[in-house]
N, C-alpha and C positions, 0 to 999 in steps of 0.2 A: 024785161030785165035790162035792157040796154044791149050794147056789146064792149067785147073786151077792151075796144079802144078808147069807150068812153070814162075819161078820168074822172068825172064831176062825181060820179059815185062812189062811197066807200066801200069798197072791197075786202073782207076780213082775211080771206083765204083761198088760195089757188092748191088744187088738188090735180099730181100728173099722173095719167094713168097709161101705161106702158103697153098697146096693146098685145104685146111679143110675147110679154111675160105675166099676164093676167093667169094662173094656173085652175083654179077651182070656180068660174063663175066667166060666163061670156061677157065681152066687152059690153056688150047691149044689157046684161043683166046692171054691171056697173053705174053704165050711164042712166036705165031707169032710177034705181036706187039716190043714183048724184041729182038726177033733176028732180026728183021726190022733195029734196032737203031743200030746194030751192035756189039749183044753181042754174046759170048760164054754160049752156055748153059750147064748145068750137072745136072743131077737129085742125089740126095741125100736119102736115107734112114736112119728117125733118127726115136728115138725109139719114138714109138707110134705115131707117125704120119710123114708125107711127107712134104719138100717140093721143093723149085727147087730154084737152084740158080744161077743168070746172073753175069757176068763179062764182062764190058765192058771198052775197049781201049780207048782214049782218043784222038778222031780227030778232028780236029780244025774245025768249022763250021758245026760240026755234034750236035745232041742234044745225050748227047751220053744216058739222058736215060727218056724215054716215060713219058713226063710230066702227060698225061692224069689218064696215070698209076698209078704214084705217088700219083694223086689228089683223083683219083675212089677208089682204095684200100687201104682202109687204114694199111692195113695188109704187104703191100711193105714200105719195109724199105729199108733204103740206108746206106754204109757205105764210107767213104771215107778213103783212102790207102795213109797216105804222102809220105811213102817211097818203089822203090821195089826192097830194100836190101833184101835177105832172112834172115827170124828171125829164131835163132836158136830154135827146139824146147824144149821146159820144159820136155819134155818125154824123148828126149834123152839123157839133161844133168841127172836128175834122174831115166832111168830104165824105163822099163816096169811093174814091180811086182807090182806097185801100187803105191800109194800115204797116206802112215800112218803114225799117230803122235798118236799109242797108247804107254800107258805104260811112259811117261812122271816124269820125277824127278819134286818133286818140284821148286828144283833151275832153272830147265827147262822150268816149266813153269811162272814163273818169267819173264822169258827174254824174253816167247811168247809177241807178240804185235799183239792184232787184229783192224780192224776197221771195224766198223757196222756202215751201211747205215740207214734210218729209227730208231736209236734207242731210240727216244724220243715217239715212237707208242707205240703200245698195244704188241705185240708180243715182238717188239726192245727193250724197255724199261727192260723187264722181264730179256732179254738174257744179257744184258748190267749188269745187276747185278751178274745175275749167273757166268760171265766172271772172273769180278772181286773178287767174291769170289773163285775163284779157283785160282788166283792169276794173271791173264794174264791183262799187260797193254793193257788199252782200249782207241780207238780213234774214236770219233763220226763225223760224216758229219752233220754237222745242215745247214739250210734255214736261211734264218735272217726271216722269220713268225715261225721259229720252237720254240714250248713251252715245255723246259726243266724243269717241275715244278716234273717229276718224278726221275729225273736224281740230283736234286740240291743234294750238299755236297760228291759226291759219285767222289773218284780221277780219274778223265775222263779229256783227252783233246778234246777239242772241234775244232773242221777246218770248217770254213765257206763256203759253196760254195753248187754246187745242182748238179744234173747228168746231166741234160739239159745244164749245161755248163762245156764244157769238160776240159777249162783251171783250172778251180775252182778246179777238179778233181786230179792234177799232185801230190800236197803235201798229198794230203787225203790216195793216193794209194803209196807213196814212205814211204819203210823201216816197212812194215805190213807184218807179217809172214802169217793171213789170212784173207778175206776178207768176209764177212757176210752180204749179197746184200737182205736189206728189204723195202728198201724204196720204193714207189710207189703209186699210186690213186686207189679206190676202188670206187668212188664217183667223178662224175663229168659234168658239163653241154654240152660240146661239146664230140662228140663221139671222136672225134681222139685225144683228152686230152690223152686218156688210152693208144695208142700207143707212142705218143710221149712220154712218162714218163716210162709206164710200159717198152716198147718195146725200142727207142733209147736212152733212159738214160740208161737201161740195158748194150747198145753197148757201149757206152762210157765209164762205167765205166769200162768195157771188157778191153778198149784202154788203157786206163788210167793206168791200171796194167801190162799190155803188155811193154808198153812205160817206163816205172816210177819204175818198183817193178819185176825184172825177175827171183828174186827167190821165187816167192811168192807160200806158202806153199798146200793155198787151199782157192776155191771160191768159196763159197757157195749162190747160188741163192734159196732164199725162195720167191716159189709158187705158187699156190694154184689148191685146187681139183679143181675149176670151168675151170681151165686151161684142166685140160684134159675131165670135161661137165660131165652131171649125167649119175648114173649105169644105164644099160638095160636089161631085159628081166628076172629081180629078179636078176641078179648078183652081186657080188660086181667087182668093175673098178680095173683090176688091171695095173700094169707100162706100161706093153706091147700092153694094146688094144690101137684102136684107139683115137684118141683124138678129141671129137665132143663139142667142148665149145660154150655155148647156148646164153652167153653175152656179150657184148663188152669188158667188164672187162677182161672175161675169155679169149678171143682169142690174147689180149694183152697180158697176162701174157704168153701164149702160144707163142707167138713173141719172148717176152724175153728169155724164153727155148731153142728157134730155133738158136734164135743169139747166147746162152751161149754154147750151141753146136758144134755148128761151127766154136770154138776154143779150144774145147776137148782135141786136138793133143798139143796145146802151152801152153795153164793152166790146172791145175788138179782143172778142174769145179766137182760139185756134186749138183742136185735141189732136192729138199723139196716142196713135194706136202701138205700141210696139209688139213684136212679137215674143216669142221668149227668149229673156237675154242672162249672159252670164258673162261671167270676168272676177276680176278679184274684189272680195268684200260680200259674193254673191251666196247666201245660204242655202237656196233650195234647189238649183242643180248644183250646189258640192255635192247631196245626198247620191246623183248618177255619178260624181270622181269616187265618189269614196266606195260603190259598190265595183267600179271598176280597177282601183286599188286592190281589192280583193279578188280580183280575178272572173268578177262576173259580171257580163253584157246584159243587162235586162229587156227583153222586146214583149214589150205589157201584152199586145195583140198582135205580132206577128211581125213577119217583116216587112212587109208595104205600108209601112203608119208614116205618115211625111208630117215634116215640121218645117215649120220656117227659123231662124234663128239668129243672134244679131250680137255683137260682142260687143259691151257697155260703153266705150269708146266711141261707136259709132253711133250707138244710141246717143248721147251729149251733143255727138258733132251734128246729129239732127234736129233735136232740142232747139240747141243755137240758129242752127239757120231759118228754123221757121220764127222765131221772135227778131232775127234780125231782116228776114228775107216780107216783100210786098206781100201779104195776102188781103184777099176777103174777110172780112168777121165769121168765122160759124164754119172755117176750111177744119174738113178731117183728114190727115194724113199716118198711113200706116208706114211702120220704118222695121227692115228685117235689111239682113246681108244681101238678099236679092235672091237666095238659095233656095232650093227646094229639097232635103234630106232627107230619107230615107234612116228609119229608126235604126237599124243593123250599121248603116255606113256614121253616121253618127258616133254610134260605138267602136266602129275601127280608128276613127280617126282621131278622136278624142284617147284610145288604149296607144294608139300608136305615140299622139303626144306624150303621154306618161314612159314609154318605154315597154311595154309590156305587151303581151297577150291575152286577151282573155276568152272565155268560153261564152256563146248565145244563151241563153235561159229563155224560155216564153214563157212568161206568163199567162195563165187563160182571164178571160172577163170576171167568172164567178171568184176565181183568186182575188183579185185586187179587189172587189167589192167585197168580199171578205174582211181582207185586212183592213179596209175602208170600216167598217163596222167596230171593229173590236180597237180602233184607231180613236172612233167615236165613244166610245164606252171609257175608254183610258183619261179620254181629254174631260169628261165629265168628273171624274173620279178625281184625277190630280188638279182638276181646276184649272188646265190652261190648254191653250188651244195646241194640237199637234201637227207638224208639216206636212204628214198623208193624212187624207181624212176623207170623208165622203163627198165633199165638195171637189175635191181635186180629182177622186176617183172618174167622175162624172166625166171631168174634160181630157184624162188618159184613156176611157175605153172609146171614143172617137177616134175616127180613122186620122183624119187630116186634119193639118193646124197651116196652112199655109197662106202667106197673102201676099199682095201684087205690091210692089212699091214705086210701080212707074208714076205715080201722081208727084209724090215725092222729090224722085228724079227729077221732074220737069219742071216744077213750079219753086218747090226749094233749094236746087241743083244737089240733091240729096246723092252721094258716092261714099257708098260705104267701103273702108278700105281695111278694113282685117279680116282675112278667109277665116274658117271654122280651125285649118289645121297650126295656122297660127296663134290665133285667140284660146284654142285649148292648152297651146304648150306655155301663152301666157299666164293664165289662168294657174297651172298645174302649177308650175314654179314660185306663184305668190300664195298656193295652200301647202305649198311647203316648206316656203320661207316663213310661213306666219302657227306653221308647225299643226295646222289643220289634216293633214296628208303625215 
């Protein structure tokens, strides 16, 4: 069959299969099944986790690749190759030393043009400003459902189109020095929503920059911790363990990673794990202000549940330094306050920003997988996805969510500067300036 590096051959379709997250069928079952159909197999070692990936030829009345496959894991993804020219790679034209845009003129960055995927959300929106204020022409990807009410008056071009559709994609990704990949579902009714979106919209817009934009400067995929699954054994997670993500959400974003990887060598990619962040604009820790508004602490499993935690501010301020700061192609960096909190202190310090007191509540596990259910049933019925649900329940009854940020620290000069008791009374007073509270 050849091997992967031989381009002479046409290649219809690459299939990644995620050994982490394969649930009903052993890796080995897969890979019979994939070389059955006629492919070329190669195992791959990427950081923090595995997985394998198939090539297969294109023969006419063959299925050239295991539908069943397709269907059963939703974690196989597929790519389609129009051409098999060899592309030249982005490493070679620029060097191995790395990939940096420190140290910038202003007139320099002036000319920068980026474009941000997501940046009418909560994290995007922030970034989208701080862009601008540093002076670099900024170019959004909106929905036609996407609500720009954070974005209005701010000199932003707008380009209509989604990841899901790879044509909509060509103008978004042409003549952008970088590209800041946030967009994606966190919430959703059908489980393979979170690949399709997190996972092949990740690939396309991969294509899309390959295709469209071959000097592009730097691609930055944001994340998330749930991507590489909660700490174990008191630890904090750092970039190199494994990656055990506990929710569909998670093993999604984990997809996108695998795929942004997989072209390390032709773009200088870089991922952004964050942990969970909050600040203003933020929807789904309002829901802990607003139950603490009401006087009640919620501790889902008790009080030794640790989180890491990061306030949106300093999420940007990392954002930015890893697109301006030297790296490698293919560097993963986790970015949190540095904290390690404890679910009950959490509560106090966040009750104390508000002014108030409030009362402990434990919830047990059967509870929230409870509400998780009937959360499930609700979002069927109204037809839209709800903020608790059975995918979230998954990464609430885990003990620990915490991760190390010394990589960070070191190689981005990453210093996060707003503690939890600040950032909460920031937070408070913009949901109640904006009448949310």
């Amino acid at each position: 069959m050849g091997s992967l590096d031989d381009e002479d051959a046409r290649w219809d379709d690459v299939v990644i299969v995620s050994a982490l997250s394969v649930q009903k069928e052993s890796v080995k079952g897969v890979t019979a099944r994939c070389r059955a159909a006629g492919a070329f197999h190669a195992h791959m070692q990427l950081p923090g986790s595995q997985c394998s990936l198939y090539r297969f030829q294109h023969l006419e009345k063959t299925s050239r690749v295991p539908v069943d496959a397709h269907r059963r894991f939703l974690t196989i993804l597929r790519k389609h190759i129009k051409s098999a020219e060899p592309r030249r790679s982005l490493l070679d034209m620029k060097g191995e030393e790395g990939w940096g845009l420190k140290n910038f003129t202003s007139q320099e960055k002036n000319s920068l043009k980026a474009l941000v995927t997501g940046g009418t959300g909560f994290i995007g929106s922030h970034l989208t400003e701080a862009l601008i204020r540093r002076g670099v022409q900024v170019r959004c990807l909106l929905r036609n459902t996407s609500d720009v009410k954070w974005l209005k008056g701010l000199p932003i071009e707008f380009v209509h189109g989604d990841c899901n559709d790879k044509a909509s994609l060509e103008k978004a990704a042409r003549g952008v020095d970088w590209v800041f990949h946030l967009a994606g579902v966190t919430k959703a009714i059908k489980e393979e929503t979170y690949f399709e979106v997190n996972g092949l919209g990740t690939e396309n817009l991969i294509h899309a920059c390959l295709e469209n934009n071959p000097r592009l400067q730097k691609f930055i995929y944001v994340s998330s911790q749930a991507a590489a699954g909660p700490s174990r054994n008191g630890s904090s997670k750092k970039e190199l363990d494994p990656c055990e993500p506990v929710s569909f959400y998670g093993r999604s974003k984990l997809a996108g990673e695998e795929l942004v990887l997989t072209h390390a060598d032709e773009l200088p990619v870089l991922i952004i794990r964050p942990s969970a962040v909050y600040g203003p604009r933020d929807k789904d820790i309002f829901a802990f202000f607003k139950c603490l508004s009401r006087r009640i602490k919620p501790c889902p499993i008790g009080r030794e549940q640790h989180f890491s935690l990061c306030y949106v501010q300093d999420i940007v301020q990392g954002i930015l330094l890893a697109v301006e700061t030297e790296t490698k192609s293919g560097e993963i960096f986790f970015l949190s306050d540095g904290n390690d909190y404890r679910m009950e202190e959490i509560g106090d310090i966040v009750a104390q920003a508000m002014g108030i007191t409030a009362f402990r509540i434990r919830v047990p596990k059967r509870i929230i997988l409870g509400i998780a259910c009937f959360s499930v049933y609700l979002s069927k019925l109204f037809r839209r996805p709800f903020l608790f649900n059975k995918d979230k329940a998954e990464e609430m009854i885990h003990k620990d969510w915490v991760c190390d940020i010394t990589k960070a620290k070191s190689l981005l000069g990453f210093e996060p500067r707003v503690p939890l008791s600040e950032g909460a009374k920031l937070t408070f007073e913009w949901y109640k300036k904006e009448k949310w509270l």
